[in-house]
Each structure stands twice: as C-alpha cells, then as structure tokens.
N, CA, C and O atoms as a DFTB+ gen file, in Angstrom:
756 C
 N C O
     1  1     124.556     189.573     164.158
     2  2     124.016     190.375     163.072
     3  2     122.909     189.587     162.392
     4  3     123.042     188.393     162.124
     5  1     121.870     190.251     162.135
     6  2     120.588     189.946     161.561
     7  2     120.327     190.870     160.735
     8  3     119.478     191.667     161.136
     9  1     120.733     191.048     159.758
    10  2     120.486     192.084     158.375
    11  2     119.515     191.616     157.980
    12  3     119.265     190.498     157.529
    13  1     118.733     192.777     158.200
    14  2     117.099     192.072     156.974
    15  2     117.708     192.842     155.397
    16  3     118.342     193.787     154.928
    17  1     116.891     191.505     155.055
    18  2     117.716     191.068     153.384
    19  2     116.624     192.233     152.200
    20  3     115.594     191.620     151.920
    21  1     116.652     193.374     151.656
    22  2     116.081     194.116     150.848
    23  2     115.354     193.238     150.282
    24  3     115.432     192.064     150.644
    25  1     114.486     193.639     149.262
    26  2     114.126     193.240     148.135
    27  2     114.371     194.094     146.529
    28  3     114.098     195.256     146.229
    29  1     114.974     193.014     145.719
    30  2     115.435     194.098     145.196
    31  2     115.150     193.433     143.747
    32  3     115.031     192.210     143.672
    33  1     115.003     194.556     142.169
    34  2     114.484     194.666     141.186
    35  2     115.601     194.853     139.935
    36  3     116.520     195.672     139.919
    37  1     115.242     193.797     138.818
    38  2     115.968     194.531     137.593
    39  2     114.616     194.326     137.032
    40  3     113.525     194.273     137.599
    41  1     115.103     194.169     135.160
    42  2     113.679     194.671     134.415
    43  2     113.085     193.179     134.317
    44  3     112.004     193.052     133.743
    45  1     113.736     192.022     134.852
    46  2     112.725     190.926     134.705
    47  2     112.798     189.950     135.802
    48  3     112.273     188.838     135.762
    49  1     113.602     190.512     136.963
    50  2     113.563     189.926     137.743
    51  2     113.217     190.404     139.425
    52  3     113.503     191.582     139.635
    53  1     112.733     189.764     140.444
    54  2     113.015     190.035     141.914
    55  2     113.593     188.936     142.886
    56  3     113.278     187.798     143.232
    57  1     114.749     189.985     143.195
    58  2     115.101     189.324     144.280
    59  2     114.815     189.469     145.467
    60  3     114.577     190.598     145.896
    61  1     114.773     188.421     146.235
    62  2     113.895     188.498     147.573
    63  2     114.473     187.459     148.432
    64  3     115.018     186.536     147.827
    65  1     114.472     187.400     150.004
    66  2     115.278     186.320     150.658
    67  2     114.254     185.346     150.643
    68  3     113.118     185.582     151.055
    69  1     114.854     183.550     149.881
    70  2     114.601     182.572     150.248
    71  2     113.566     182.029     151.457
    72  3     113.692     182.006     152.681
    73  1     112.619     181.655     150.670
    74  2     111.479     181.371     151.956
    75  2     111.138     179.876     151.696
    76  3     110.917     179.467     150.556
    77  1     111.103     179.095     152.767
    78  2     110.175     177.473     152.366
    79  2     109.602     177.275     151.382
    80  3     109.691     176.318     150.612
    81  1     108.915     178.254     151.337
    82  2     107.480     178.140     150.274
    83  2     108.636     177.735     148.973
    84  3     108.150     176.796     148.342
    85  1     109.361     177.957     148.661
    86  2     109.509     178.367     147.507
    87  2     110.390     176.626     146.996
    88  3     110.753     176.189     145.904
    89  1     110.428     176.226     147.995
    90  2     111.399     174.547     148.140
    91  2     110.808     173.373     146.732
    92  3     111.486     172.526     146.150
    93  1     109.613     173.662     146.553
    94  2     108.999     172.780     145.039
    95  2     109.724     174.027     144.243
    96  3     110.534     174.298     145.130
    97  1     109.946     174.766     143.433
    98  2     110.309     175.204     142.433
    99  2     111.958     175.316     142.738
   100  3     112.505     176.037     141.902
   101  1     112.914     174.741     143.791
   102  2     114.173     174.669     144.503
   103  2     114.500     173.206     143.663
   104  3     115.332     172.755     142.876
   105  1     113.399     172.835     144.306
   106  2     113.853     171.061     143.956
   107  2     113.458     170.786     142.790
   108  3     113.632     169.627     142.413
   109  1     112.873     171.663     141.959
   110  2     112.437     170.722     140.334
   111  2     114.076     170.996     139.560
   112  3     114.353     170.304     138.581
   113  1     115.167     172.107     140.111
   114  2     116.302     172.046     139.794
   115  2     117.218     171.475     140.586
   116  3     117.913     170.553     140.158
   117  1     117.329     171.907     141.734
   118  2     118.496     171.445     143.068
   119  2     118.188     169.753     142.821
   120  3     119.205     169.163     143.186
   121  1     117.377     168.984     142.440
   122  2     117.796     167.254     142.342
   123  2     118.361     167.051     141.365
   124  3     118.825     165.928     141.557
   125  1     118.763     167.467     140.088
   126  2     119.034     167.170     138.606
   127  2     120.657     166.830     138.725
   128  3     121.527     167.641     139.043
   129  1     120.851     165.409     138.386
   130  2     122.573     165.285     138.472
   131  2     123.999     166.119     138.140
   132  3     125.199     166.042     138.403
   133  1     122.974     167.050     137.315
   134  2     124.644     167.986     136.619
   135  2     124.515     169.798     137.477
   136  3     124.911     170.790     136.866
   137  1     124.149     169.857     138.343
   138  2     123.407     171.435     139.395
   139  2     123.878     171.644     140.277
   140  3     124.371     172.737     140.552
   141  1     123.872     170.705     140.962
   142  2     124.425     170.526     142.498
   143  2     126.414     170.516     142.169
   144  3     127.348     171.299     142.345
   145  1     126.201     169.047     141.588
   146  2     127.711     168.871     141.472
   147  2     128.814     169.850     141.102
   148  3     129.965     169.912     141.535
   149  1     128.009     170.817     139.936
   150  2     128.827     171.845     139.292
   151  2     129.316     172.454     140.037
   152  3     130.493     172.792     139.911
   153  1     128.598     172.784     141.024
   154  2     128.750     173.827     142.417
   155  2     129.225     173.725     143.872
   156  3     129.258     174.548     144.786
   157  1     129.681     172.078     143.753
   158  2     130.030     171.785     144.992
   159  2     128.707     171.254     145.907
   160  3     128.775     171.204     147.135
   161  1     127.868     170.984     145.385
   162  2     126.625     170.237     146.535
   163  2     126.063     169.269     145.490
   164  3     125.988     169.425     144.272
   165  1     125.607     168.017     146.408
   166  2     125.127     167.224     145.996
   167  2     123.799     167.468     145.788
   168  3     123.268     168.450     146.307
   169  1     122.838     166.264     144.699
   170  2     121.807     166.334     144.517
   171  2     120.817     166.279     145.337
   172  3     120.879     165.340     146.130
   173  1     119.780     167.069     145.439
   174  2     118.473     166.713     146.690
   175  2     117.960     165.903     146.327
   176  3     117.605     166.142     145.172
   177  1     117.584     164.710     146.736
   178  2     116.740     163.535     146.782
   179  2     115.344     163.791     147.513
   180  3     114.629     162.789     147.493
   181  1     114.924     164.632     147.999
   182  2     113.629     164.766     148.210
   183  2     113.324     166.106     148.439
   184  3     114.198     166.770     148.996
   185  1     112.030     166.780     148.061
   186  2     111.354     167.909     148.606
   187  2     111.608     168.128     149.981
   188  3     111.496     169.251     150.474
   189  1     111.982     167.016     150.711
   190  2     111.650     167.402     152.200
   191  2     113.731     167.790     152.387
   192  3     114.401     168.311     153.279
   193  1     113.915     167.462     151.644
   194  2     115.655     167.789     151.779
   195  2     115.922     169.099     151.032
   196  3     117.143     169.256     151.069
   197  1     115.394     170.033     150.423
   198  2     115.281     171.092     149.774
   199  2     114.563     171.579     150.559
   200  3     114.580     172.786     150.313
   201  1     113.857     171.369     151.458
   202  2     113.306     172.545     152.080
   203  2     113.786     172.582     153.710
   204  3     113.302     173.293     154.591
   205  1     114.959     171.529     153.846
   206  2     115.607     171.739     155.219
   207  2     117.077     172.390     154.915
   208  3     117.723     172.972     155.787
   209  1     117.456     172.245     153.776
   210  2     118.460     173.393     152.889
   211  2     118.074     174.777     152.832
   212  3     118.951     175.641     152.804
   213  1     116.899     175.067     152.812
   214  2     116.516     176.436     152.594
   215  2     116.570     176.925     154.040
   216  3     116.798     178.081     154.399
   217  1     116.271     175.625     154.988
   218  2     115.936     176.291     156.759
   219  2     117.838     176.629     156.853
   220  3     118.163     177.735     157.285
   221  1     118.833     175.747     156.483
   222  2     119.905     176.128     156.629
   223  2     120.562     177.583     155.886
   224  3     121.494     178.343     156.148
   225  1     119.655     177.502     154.966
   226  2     120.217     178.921     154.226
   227  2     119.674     180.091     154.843
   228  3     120.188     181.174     154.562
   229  1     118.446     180.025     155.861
   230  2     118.085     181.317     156.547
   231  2     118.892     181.138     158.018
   232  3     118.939     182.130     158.747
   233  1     119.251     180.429     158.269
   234  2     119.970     179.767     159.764
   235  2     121.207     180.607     159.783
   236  3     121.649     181.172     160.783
   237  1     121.778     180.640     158.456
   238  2     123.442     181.073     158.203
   239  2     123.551     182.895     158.752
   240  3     124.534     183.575     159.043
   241  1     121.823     183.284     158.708
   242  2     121.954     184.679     159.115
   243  2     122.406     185.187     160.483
   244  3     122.846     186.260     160.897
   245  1     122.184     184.245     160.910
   246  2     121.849     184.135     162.888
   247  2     123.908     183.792     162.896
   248  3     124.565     184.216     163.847
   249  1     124.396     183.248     162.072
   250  2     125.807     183.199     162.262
   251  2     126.572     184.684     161.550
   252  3     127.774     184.840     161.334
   253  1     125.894     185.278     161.391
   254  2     126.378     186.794     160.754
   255  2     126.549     187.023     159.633
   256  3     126.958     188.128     159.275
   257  1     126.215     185.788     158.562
   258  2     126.532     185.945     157.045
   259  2     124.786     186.874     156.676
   260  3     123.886     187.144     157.472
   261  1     124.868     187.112     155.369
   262  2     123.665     187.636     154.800
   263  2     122.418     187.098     154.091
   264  3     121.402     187.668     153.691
   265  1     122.816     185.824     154.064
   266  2     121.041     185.187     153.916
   267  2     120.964     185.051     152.266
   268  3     121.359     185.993     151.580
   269  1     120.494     183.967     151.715
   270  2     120.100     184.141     150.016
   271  2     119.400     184.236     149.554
   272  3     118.496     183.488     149.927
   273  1     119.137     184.926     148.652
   274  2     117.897     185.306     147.686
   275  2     117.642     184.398     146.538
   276  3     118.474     183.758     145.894
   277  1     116.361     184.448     146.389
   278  2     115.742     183.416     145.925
   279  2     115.377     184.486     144.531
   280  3     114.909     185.622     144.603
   281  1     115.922     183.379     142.719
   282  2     115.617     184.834     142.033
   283  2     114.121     184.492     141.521
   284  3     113.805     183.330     141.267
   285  1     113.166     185.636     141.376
   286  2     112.383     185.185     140.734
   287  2     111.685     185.542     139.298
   288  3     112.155     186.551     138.773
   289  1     111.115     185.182     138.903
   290  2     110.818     185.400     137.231
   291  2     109.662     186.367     137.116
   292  3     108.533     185.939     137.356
   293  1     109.837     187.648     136.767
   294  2     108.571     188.411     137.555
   295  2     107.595     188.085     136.223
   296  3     106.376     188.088     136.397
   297  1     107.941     187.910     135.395
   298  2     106.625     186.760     134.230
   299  2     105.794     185.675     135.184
   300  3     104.564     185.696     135.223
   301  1     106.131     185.272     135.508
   302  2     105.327     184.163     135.968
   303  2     105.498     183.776     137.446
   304  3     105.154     182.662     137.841
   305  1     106.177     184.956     138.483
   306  2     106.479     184.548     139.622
   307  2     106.880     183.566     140.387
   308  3     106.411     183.482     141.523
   309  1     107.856     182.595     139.907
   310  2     108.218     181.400     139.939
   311  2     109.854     181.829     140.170
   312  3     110.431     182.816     139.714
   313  1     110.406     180.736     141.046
   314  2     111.544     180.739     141.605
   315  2     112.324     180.064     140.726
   316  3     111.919     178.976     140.316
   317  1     113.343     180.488     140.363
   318  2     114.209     180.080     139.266
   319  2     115.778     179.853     139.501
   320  3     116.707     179.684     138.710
   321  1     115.724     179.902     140.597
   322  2     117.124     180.152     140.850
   323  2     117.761     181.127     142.410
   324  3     117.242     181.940     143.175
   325  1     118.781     180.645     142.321
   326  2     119.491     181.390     144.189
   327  2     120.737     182.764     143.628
   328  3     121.409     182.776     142.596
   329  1     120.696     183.579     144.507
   330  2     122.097     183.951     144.117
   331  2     122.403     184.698     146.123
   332  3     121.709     184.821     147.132
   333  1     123.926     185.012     145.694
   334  2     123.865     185.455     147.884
   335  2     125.597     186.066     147.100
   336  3     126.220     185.990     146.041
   337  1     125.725     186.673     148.527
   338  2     127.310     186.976     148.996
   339  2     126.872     186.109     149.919
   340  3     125.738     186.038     150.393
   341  1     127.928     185.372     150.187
   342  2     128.650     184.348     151.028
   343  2     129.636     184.735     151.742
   344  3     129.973     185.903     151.552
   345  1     130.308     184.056     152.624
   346  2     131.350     183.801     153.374
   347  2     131.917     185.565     153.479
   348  3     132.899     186.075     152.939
   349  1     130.843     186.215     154.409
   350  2     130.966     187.507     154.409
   351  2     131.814     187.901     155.109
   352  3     132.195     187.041     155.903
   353  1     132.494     189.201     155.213
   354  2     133.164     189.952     156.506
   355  2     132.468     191.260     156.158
   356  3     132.480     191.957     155.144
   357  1     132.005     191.337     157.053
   358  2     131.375     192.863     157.040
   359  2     132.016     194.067     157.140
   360  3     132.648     194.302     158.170
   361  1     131.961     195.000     156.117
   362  2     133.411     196.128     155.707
   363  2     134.120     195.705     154.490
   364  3     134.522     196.497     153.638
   365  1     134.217     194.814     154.453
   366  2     135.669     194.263     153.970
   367  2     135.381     193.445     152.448
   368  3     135.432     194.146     151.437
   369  1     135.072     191.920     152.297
   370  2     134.512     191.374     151.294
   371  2     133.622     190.239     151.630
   372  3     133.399     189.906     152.794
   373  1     133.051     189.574     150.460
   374  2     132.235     188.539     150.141
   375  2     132.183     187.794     149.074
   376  3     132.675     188.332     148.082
   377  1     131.457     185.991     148.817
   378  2     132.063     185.564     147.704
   379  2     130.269     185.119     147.021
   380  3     129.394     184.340     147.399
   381  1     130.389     186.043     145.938
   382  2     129.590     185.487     145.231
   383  2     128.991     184.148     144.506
   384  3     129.856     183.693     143.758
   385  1     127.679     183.296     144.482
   386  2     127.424     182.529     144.247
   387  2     125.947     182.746     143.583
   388  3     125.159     183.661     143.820
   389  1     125.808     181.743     142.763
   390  2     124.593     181.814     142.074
   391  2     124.275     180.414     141.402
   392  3     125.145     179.614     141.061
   393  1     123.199     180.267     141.289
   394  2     122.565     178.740     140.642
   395  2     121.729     179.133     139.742
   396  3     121.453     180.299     140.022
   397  1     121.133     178.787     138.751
   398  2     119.917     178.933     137.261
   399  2     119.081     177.561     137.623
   400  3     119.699     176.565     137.999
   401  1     117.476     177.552     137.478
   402  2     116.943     176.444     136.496
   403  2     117.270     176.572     135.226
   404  3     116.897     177.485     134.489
   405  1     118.119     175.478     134.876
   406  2     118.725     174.865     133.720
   407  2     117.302     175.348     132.755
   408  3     117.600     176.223     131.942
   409  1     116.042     174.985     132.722
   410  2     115.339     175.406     132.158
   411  2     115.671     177.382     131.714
   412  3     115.499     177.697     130.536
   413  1     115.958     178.102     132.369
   414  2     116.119     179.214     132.352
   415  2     117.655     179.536     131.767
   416  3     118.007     180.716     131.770
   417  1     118.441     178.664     131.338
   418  2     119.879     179.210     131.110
   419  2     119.805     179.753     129.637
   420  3     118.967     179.367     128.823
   421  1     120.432     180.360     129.476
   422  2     120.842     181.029     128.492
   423  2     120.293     182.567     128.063
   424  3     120.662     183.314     127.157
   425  1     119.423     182.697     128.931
   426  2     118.728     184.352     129.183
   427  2     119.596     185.166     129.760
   428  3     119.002     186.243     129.701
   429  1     120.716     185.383     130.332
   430  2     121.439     186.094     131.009
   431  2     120.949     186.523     132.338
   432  3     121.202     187.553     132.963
   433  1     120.222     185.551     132.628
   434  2     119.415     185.472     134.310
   435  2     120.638     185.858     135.254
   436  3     120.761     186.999     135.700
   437  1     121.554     184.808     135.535
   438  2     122.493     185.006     136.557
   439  2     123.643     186.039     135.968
   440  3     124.611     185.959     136.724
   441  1     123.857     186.830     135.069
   442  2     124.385     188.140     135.218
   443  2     123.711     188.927     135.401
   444  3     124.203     189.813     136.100
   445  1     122.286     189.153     134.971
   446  2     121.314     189.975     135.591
   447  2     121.421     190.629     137.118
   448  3     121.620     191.764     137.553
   449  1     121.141     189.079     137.810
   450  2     120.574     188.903     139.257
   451  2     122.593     189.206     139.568
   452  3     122.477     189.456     140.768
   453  1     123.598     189.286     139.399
   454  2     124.451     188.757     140.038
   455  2     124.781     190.464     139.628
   456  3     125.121     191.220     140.538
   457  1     124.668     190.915     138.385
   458  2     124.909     192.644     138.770
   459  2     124.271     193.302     140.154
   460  3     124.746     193.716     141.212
   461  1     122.766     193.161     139.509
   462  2     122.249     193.552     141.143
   463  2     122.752     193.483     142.409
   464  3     122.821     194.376     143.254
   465  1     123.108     192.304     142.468
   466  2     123.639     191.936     143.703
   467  2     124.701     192.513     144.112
   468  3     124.695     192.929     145.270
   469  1     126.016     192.718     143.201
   470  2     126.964     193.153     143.363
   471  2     126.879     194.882     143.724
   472  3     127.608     195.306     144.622
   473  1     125.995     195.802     143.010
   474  2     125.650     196.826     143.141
   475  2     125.508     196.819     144.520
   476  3     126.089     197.717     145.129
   477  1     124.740     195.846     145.272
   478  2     123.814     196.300     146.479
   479  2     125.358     195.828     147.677
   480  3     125.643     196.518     148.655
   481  1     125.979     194.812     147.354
   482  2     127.437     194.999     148.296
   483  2     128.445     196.137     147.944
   484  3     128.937     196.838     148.829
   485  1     128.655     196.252     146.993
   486  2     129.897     197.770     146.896
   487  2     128.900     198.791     147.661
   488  3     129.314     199.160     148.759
   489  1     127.339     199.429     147.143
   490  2     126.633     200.347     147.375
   491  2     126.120     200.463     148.937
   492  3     126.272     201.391     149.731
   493  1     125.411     199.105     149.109
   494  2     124.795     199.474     150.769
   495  2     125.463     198.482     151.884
   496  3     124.937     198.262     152.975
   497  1     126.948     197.804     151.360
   498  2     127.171     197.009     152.335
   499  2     128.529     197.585     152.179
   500  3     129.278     197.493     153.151
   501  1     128.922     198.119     151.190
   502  2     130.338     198.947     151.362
   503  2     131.361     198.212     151.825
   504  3     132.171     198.267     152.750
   505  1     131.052     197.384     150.764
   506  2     132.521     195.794     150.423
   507  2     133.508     196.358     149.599
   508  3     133.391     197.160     148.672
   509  1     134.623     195.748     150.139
   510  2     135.613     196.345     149.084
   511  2     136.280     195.554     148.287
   512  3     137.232     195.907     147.591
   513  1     135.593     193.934     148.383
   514  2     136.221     193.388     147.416
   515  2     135.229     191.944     147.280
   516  3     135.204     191.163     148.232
   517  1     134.365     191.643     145.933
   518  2     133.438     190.695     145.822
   519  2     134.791     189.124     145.035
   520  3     135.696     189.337     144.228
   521  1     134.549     188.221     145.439
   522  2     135.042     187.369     144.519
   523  2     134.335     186.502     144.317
   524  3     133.367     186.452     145.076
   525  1     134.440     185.430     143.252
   526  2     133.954     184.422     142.793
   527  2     134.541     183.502     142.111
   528  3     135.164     183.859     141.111
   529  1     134.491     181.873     142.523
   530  2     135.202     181.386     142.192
   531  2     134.369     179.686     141.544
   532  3     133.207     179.452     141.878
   533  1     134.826     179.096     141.017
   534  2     134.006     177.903     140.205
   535  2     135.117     177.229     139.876
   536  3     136.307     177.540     139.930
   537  1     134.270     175.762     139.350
   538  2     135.353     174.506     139.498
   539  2     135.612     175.301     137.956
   540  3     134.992     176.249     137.474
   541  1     136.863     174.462     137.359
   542  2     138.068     174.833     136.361
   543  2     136.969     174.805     135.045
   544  3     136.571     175.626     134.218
   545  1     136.665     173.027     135.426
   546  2     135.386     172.572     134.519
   547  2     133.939     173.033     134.388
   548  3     133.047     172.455     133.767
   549  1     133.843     174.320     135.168
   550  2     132.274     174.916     135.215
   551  2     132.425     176.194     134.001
   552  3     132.684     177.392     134.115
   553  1     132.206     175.545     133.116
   554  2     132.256     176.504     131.844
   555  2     131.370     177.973     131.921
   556  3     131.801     179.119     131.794
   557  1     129.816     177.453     132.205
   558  2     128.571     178.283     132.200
   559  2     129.267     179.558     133.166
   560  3     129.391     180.716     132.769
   561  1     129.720     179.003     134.639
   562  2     129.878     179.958     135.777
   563  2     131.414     181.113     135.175
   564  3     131.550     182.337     135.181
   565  1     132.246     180.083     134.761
   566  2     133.467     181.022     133.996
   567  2     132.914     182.183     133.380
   568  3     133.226     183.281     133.841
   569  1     132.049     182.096     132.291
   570  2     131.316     183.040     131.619
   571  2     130.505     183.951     131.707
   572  3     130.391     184.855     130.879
   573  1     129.560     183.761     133.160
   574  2     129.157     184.452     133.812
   575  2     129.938     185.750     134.155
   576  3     129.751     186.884     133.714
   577  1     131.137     185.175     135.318
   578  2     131.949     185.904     135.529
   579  2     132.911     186.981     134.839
   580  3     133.264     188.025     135.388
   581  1     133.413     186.428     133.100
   582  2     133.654     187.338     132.444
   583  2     132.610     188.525     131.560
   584  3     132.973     189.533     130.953
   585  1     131.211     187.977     131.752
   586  2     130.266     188.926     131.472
   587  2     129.952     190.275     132.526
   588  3     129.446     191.390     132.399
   589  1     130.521     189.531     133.553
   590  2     129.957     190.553     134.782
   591  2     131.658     191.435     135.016
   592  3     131.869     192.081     136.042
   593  1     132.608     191.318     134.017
   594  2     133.494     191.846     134.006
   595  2     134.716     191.693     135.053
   596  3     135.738     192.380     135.057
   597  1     134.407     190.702     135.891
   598  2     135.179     190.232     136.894
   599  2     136.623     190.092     136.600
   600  3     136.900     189.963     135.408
   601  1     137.501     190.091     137.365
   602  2     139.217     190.560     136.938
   603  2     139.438     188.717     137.068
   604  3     139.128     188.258     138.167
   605  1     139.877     187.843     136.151
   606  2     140.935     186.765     136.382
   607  2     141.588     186.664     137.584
   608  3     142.491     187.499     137.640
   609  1     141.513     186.062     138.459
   610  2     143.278     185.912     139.328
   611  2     143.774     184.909     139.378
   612  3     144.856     184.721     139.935
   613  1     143.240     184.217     138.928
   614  2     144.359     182.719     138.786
   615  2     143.213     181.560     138.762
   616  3     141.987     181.534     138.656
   617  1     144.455     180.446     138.943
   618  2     144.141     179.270     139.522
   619  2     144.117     178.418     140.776
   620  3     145.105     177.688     140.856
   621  1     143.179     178.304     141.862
   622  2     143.557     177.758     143.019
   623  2     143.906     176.210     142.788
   624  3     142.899     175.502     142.756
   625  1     145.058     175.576     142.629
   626  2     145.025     174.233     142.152
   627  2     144.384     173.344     143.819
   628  3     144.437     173.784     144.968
   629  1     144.013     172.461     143.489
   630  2     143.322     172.036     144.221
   631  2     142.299     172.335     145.963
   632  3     142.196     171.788     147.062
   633  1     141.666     173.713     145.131
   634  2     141.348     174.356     146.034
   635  2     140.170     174.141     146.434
   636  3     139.818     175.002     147.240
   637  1     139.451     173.419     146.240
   638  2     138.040     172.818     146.673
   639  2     137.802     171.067     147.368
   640  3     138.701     170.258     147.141
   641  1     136.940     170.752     147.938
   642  2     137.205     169.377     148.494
   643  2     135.633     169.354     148.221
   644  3     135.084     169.842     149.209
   645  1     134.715     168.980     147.275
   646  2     133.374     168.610     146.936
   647  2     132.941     167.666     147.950
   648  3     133.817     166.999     148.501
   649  1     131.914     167.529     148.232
   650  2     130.692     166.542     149.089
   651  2     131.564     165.446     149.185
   652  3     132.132     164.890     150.125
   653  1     131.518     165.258     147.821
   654  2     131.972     163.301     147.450
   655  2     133.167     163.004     147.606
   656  3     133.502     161.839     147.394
   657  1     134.375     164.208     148.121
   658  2     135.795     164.093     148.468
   659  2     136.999     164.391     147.277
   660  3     138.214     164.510     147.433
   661  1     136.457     164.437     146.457
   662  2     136.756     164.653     145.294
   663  2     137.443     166.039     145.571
   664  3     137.074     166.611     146.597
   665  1     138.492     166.719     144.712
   666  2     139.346     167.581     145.163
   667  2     139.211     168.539     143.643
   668  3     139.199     167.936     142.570
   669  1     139.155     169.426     143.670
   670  2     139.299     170.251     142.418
   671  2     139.904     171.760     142.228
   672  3     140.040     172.555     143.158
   673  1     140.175     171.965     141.140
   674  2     140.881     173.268     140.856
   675  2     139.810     174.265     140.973
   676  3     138.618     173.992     140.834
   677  1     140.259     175.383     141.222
   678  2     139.204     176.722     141.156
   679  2     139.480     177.592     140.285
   680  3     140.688     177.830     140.297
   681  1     138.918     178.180     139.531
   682  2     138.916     179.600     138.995
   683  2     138.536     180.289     139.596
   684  3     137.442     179.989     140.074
   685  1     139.222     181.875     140.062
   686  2     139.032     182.811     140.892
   687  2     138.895     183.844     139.916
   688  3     139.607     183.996     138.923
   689  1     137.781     184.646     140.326
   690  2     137.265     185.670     140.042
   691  2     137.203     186.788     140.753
   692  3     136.755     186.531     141.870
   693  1     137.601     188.609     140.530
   694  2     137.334     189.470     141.675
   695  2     137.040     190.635     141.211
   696  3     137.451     190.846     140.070
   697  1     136.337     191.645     141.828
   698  2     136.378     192.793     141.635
   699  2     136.380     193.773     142.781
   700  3     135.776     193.488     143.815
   701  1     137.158     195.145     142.627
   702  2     136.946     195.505     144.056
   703  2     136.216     196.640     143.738
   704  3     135.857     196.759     142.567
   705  1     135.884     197.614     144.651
   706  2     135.025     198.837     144.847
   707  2     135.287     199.935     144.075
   708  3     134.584     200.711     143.429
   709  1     137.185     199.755     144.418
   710  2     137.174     200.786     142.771
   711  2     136.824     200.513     141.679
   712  3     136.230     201.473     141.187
   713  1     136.887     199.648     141.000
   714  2     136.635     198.958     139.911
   715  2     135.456     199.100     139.507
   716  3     135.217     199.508     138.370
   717  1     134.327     198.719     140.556
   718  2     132.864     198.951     140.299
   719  2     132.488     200.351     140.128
   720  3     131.792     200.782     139.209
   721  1     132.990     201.014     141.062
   722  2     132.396     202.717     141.593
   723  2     132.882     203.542     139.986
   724  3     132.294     204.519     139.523
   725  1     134.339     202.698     139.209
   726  2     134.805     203.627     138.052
   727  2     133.714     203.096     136.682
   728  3     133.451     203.828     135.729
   729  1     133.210     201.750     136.845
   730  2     132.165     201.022     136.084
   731  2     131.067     201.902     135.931
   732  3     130.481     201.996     134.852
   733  1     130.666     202.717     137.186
   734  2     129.580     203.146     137.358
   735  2     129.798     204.591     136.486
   736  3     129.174     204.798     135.446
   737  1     130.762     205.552     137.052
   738  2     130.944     206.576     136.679
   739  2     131.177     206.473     135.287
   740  3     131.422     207.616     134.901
   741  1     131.242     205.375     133.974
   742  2     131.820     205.625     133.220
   743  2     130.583     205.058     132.355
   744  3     130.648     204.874     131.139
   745  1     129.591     204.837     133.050
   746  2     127.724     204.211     132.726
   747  2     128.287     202.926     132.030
   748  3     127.784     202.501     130.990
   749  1     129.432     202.278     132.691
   750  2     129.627     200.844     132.086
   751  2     129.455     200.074     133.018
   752  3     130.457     199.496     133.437
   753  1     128.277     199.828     133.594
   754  2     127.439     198.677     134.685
   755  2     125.701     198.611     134.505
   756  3     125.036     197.851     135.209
C-alpha cells in the first residue's frame, strides 16, 4: 500500500506529507534537548540527520503505514511541526502522534492539526478506533489529548522502552468512530 497522503486545511494551518525540503525548519526543533526525549526519540545532532529521518518517515509508506505530515503555518509558510496516524491497520485503528516548534506552543497548533487529522481517519480511512498515548511525565501531550476529547484508559505501567533504555509509564488515550461520528452530529468537533 502506497496511499497518497491528501493535503489538507484548517483556518491557520496546512497539512501536507513531509518532504526533505522542509529538514532546516525540522531541525531548528527536532535537536533541542527537551522534543525528542518527551516523545521517545532522541535529539538530532545534525541537519544531515533530520533529513535522513524525514527519508525514513516517507520509507514507512512502502511498509503500508500512512506517511507524516509536515504542519505548516499558512502565515508564513514555515514548517512547524509533524503530526501522522502511526502504527496503522487499515479498517481497523491507528496511533496518533504529533510534535510543536516549542516556539509555536501554546496556540492550540497540535489540537488544531490533530482534529483534522482525526476527522480524515474516522472519515476517509474509516478507522474505528484512533489512540494516543505519551510518557506519564508529558504534561503538554496529556492536555492535548483531553482537549481533543479523547476517552482516558489507563495506565500502561512500564510500557515504553525510550532510545536511551530507559523504561516508562504511558498514558493511553482513545476514541472510537462512534464517539467521533456522535461529536459530529451533535456540531461538538
């Protein structure tokens, strides 16, 4: 499977699939010590390592997942940030992920871009169940998730194994199709 990746619009943003080009405005965030780690990846140490990350993030399509979008700032056309369904099954579900330039936090960028997104898996990929999950200690991503109305399900206790070996708890996040489709009908999305 090779799904070509839409392009797709809210009122201040476009999303669009991840291209090279875009690896200098990747790396003025993806190197910063507190970005990577939050999320389970280490820091990029060079431009040329951010832009062989991006060749891996279009690579993942050719293995049947859906490819990530790169968000961008339609003010100033500048790449600000990633968001994707991940670890897909096609029909069935996917796990949401998303990153901010720290410069950009606190705008409601990644609930923005991460509604969209979610719209476009219940709507044209006809998932029936999105989740999302973040370390215990990722405050910003917790909040995200309860903005975007996501259901609690627990705690995965030591459900992650980070770069550095390091082992951590997860917060799990979910929503399924009913949930969204009754969001919609009720003009609460």
């Amino acid at each position: 499977m090779n799904l070509k990746m839409p392009i797709l619009f809210t009122s201040r943003l476009i999303l669009r699939e991840i291209d090279e080009k875009d690896y200098l405005d990747m790396y003025e965030y993806a190197k910063l010590p507190f970005i990577g780690p939050n999320a389970g990846w280490k820091p990029h140490t060079s431009p040329n390592e951010t832009k062989a990350i991006i060749k891996l993030f279009k690579e993942k399509k050719l293995k049947g997942q859906l490819g990530t979008f790169a968000i961008i700032w339609k003010q100033t056309n500048k790449m600000i940030g990633t968001v994707e369904l991940h670890t897909f099954t096609r029909g069935f579900k996917a796990e949401l992920g998303y990153t901010i330039n720290p410069c950009y936090w606190g705008r409601g960028i990644a609930v923005e871009a991460s509604k969209k997104i979610l719209s476009w898996g219940f709507e044209v990929l006809k998932l029936k169940r999105i989740e999302c999950t973040s370390f215990v200690s990722n405050k910003q991503s917790r909040r995200v998730c309860e903005k975007l109305g996501l259901t609690f399900e627990g705690i995965r206790k030591k459900g992650y194994i980070n770069y550095d070996g390091t082992v951590h708890d997860m917060n799990c996040y979910a929503i399924i199709d009913d949930e969204y489709f009754q969001r919609v009908r009720d003009n609460n999305w």
